[in-house]
Each structure stands twice: as C-alpha cells, then as structure tokens.
C-alpha positions, -999 to +999 in steps of 0.1 A: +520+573+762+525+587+796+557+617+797+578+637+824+575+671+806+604+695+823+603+732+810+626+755+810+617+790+827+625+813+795+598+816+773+615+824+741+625+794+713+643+762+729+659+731+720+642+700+726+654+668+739+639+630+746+656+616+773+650+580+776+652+558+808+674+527+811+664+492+813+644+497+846+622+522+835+607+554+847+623+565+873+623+595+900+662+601+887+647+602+850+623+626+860+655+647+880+675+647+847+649+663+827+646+689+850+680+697+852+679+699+817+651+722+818+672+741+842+698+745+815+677+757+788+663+728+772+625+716+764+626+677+779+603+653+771+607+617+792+584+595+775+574+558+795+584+533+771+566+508+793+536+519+793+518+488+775+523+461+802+556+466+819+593+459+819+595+419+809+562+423+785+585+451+767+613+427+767+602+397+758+587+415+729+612+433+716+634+400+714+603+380+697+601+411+670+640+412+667+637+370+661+612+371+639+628+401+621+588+419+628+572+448+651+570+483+636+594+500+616+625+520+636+632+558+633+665+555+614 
C-alpha cells in the first residue's frame, strides 16, 4: 500500500499517528498535514486507501461488503 511517511526531526522515541484522507483520496493537503504533524513531534504515516483501483471501485465495494454483511474483518 503506497504511504506519505512525515518524520519528525528528533531522533529520540515518538508517538505515532495514521492520518487518513477523506472521501477524495490522497491528497497534496494530506501529505501537508502529516508534515505538520511531523513538525510537532509526531511519527505520521498517510497510507492510500485507494490504492486497488480508485475512488468509485473502493466505494462501490465497501457498500457491496456492508450489503452483503462480507469483506474482511474491521480493527475494532
């Protein structure tokens, strides 16, 4: 899966966060809020949750799975 990886310039321990893009995808202001996170200390990882075919594919399928009460098991 393609990511926007922003770093932070300390090189001690840091805290990590995923920041996720809205409903039109990556983005260049994604990318600018993981660096300003970076900027404030934090490890950012910005992952493309598109990456398999594109906005509508990722759509369409995630309202087929919801339907059909399928797809792959959630994080919670």
């Amino acid at each position: 899966m393609p990511t926007w990886s922003a770093v932070p310039a300390s090189a001690a321990s840091v805290p990590g966060v995923v920041v996720l893009h809205d409903v039109l995808g990556m983005s260049q202001d994604h990318r600018n809020q993981a660096n300003w996170l970076a900027e404030a200390g934090f490890l950012a990882v910005s992952p493309d949750l598109y990456y398999q075919g594109g906005r509508l594919i990722c759509i369409r399928q995630v309202i087929r799975d919801l339907t059909a009460r399928t797809g792959p098991p959630s994080m919670t």
